[in-house]
N, CA, C and O of each residue as an XYZ file, in Angstrom:
448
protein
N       0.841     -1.182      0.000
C       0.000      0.000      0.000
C       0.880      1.238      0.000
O       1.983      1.241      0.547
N       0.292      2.441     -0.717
C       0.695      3.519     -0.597
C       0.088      4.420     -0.124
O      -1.130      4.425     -0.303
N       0.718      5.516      0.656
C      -0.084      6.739      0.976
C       0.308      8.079     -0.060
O       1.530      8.215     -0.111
N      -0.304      8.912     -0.743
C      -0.081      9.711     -1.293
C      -0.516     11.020     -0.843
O      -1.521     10.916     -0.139
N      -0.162     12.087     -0.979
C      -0.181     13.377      0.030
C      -0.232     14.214     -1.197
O       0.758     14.158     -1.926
N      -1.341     15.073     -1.589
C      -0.721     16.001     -2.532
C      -1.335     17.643     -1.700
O      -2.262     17.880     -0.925
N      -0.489     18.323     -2.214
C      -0.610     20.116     -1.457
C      -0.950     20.760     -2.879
O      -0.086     20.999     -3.723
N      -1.813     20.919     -2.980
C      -3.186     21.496     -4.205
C      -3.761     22.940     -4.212
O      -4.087     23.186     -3.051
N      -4.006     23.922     -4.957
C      -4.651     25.095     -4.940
C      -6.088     24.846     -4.174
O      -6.848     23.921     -4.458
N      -6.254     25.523     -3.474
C      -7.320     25.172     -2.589
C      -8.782     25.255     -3.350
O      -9.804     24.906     -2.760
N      -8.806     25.898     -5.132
C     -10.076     26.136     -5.885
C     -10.034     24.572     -6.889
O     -10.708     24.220     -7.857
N      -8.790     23.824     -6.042
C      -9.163     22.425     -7.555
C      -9.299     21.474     -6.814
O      -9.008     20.355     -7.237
N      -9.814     21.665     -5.409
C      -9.826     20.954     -4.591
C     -11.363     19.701     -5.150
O     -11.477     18.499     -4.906
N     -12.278     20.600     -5.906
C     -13.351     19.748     -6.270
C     -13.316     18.942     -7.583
O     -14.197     18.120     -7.835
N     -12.170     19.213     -8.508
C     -12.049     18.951     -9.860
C     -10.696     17.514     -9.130
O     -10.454     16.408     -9.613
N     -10.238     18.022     -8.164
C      -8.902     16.419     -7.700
C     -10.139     15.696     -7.561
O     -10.441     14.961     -8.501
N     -11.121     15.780     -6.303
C     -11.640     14.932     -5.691
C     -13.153     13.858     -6.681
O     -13.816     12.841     -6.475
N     -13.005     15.122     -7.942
C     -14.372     13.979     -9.022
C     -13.494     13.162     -9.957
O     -14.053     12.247    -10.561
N     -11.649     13.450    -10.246
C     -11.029     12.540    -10.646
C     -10.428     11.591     -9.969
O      -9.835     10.637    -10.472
N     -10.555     11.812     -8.835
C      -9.920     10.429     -7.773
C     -10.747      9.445     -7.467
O     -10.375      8.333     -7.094
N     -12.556      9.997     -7.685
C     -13.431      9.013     -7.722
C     -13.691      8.304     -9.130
O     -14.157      7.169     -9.237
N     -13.384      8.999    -10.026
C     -13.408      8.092    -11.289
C     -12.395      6.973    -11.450
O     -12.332      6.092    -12.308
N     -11.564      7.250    -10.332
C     -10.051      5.875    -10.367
C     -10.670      5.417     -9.929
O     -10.446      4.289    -10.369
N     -11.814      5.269     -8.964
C     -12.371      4.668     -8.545
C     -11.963      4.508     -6.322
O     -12.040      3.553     -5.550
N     -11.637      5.716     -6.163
C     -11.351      5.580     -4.808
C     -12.167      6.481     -3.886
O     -12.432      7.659     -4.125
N     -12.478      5.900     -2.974
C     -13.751      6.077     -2.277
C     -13.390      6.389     -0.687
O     -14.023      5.953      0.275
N     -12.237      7.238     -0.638
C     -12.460      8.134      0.645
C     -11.208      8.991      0.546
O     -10.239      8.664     -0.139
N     -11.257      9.749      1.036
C     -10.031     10.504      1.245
C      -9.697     11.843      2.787
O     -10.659     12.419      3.294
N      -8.680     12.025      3.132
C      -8.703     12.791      3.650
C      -8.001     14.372      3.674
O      -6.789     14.535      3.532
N      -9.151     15.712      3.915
C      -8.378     16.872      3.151
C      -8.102     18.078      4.792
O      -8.695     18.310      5.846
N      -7.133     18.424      4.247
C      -6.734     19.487      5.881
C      -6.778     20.652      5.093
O      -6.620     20.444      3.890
N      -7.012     22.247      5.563
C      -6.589     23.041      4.737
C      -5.298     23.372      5.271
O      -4.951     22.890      6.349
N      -4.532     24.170      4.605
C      -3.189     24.106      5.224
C      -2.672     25.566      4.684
O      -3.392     26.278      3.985
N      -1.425     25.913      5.060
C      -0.817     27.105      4.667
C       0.710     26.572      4.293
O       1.275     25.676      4.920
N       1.315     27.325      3.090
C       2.379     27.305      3.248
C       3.536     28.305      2.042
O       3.046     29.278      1.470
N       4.933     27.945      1.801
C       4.972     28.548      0.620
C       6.448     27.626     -0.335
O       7.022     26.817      0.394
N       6.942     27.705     -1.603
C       7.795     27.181     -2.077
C       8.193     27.946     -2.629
O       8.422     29.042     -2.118
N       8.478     27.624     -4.125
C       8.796     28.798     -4.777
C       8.166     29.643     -5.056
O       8.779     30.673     -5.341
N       7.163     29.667     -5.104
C       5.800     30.287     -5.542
C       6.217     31.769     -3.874
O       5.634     32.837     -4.064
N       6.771     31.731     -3.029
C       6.752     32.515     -1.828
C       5.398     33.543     -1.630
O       4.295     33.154     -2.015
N       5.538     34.613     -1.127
C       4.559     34.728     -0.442
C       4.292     36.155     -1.654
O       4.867     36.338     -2.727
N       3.345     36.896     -1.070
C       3.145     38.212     -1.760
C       3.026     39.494     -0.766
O       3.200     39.423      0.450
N       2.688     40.729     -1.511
C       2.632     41.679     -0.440
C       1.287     42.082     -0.934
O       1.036     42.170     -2.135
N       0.066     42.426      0.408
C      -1.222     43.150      0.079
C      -1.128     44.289      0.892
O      -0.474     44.488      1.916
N      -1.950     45.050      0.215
C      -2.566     46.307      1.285
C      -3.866     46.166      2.052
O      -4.986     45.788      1.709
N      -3.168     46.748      3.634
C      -4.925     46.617      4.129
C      -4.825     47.831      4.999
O      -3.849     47.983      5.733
N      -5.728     48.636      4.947
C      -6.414     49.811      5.375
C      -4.737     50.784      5.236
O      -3.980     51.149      6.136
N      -4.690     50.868      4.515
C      -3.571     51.225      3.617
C      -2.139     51.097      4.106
O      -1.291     51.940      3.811
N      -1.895     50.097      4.811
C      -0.522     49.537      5.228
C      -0.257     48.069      4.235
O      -1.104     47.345      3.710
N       1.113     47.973      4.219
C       1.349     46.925      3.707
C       2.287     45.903      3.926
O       3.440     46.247      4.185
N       2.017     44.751      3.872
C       2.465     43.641      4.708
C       2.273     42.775      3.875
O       1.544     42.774      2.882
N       3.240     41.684      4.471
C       3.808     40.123      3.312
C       2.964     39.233      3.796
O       2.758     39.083      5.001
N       2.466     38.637      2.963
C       1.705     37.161      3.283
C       2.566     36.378      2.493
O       2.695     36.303      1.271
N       3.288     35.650      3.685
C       4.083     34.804      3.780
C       3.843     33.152      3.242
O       4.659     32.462      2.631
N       2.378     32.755      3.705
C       2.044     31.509      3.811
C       1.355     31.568      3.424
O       0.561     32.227      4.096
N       0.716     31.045      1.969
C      -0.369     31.066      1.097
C      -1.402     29.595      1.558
O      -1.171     28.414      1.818
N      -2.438     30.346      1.483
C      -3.446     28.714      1.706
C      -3.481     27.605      0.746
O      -3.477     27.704     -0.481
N      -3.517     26.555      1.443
C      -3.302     25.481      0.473
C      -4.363     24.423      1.339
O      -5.012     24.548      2.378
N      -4.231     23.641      0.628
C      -5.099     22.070      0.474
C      -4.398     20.966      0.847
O      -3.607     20.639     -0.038
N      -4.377     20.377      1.646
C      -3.721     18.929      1.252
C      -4.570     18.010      1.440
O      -5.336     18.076      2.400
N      -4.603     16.872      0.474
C      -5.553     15.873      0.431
C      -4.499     14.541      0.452
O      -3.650     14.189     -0.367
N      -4.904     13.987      1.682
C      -4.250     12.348      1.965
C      -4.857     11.126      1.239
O      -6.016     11.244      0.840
N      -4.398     10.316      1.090
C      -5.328      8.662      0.137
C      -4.245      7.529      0.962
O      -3.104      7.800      1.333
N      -4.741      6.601      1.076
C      -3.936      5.341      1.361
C      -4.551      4.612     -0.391
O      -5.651      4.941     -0.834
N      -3.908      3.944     -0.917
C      -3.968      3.083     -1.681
C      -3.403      2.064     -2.111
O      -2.196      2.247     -2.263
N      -3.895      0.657     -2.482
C      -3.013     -0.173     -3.193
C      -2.103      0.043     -4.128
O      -2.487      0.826     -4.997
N      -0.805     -0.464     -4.286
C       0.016     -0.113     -5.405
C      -0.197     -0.137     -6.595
O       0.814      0.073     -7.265
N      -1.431     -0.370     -7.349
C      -1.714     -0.732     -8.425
C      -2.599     -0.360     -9.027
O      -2.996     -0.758    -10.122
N      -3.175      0.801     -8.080
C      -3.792      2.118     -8.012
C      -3.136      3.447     -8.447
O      -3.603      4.331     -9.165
N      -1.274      3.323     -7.493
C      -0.917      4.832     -7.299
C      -0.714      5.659     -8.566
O      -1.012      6.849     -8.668
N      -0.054      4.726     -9.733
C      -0.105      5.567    -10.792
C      -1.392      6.439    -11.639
O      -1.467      7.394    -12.413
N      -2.415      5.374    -10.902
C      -3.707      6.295    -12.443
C      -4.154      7.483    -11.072
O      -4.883      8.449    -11.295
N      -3.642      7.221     -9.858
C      -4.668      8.268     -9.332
C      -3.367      9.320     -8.990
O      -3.815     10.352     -8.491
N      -1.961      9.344     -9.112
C      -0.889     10.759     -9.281
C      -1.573     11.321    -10.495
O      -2.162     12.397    -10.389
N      -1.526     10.335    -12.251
C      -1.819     11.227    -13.226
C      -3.610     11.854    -12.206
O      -3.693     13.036    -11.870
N      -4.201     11.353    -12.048
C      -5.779     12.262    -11.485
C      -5.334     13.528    -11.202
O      -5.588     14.581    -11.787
N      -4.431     13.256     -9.947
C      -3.749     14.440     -9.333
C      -3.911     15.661     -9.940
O      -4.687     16.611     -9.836
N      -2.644     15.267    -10.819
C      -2.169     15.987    -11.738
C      -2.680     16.771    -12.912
O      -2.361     17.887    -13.322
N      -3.807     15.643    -13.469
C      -4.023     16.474    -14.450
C      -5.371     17.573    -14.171
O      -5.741     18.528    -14.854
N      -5.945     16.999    -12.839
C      -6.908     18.047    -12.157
C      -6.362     19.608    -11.590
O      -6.728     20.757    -11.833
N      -5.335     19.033    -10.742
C      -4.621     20.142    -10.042
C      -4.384     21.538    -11.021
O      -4.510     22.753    -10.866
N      -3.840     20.341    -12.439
C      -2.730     21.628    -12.743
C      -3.463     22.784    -13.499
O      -4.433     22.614    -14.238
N      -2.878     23.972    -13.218
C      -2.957     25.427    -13.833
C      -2.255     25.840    -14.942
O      -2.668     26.455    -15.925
N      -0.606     25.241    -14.556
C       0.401     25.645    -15.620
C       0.405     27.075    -14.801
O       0.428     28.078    -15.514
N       0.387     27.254    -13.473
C       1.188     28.483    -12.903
C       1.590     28.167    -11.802
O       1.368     27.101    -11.228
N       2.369     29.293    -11.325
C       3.440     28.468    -10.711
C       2.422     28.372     -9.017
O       1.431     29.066     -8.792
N       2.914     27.526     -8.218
C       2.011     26.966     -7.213
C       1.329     26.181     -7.080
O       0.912     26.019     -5.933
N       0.814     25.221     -8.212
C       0.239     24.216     -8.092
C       0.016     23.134     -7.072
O      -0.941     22.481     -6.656
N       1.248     23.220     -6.858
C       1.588     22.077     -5.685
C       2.526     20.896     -5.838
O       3.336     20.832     -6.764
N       2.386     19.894     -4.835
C       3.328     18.733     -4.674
C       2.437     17.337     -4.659
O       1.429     17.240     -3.958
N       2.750     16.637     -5.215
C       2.714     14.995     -4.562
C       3.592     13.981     -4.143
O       4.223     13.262     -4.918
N       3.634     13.922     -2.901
C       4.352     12.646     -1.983
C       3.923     11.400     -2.499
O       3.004     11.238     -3.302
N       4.758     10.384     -1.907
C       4.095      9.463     -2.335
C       5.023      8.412     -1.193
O       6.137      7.979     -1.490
N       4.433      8.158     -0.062
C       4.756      7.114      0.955
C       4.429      5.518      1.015
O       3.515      4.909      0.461
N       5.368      5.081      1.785
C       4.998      3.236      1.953
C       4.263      3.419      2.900
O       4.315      4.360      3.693
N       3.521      2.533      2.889
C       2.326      2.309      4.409
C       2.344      0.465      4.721
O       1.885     -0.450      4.037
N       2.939      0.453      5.791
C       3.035     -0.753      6.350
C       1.934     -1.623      6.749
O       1.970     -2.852      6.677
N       1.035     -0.983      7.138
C      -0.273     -1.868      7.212
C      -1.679     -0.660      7.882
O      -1.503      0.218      8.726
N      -2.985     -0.999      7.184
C      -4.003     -0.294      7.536
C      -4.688     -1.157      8.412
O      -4.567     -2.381      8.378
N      -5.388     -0.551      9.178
C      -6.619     -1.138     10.193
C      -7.636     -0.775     10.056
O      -7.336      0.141      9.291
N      -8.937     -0.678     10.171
C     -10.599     -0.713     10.369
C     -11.235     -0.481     11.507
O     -12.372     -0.896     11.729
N     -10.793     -0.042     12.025
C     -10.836      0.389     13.390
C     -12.389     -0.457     13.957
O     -12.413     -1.322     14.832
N     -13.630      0.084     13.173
C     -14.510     -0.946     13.575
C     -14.569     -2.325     13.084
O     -15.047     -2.999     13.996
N     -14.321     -3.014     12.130
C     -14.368     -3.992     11.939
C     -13.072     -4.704     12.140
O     -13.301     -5.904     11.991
N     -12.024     -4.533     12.366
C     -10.438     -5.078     12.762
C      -9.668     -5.399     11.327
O      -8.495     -5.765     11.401
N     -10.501     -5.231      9.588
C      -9.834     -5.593      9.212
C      -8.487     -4.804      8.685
O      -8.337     -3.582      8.707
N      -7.595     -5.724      8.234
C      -6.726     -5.327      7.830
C      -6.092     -5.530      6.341
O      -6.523     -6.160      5.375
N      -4.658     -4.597      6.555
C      -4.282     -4.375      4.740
C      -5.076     -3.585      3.563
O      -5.559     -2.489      3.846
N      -5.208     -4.050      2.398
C      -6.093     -3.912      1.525
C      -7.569     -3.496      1.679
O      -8.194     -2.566      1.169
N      -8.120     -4.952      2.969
C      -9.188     -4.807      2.973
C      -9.823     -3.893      3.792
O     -11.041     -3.999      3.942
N      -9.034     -2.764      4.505
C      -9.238     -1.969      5.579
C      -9.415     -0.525      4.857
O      -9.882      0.504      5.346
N      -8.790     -0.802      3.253
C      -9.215      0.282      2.450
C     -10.614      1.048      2.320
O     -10.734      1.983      1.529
């Protein structure tokens, strides 16, 4: 199993989540988050002072999946996410040693 992590524009958050169900995966979990890369921060005005916003809002959406899954649901990712400007985001892509079911006990695969 894999866990995949991607940090997403927080407006394609609904266009990732109707291509991750067409892979056919049926839960996920999303945090909103802040942060910055290259993309860094910007400067706004408010009540006419001006100051850096450092940490831009972002999305991150978690998946555990079978390995044989991870590739069609990165391209999902990807081809939902992207803008073609800069900030788009990242995808991780972790080993996961074993899942549980907390109510039913099962495990592995079937805890998916």
């Amino acid at each position: 199993m894999k866990k995949i992590e991607a940090v997403i524009k927080p407006f394609k958050l609904d266009e990732v989540k109707e291509a991750l169900q067409e892979v056919g995966l049926k839960g996920m979990t999303v945090t909103e988050v802040k942060g910055f890369g290259r993309q860094k921060g910007h400067t706004e005005l408010y009540r006419g002072a001006e100051y850096v916003v450092d940490f831009l809002p972002k999305v991150k959406i978690e998946i555990v999946v079978e390995e044989s899954v991870v590739e069609r649901a990165v391209e999902a990712i990807q081809q939902a996410a992207k803008t073609d400007r800069i900030g788009d985001g990242k995808i991780f892509i972790y080993n996961v040693e074993d899942a549980i079911r907390i109510r039913t006990g099962e495990r592995g695969g079937d805890a998916l």
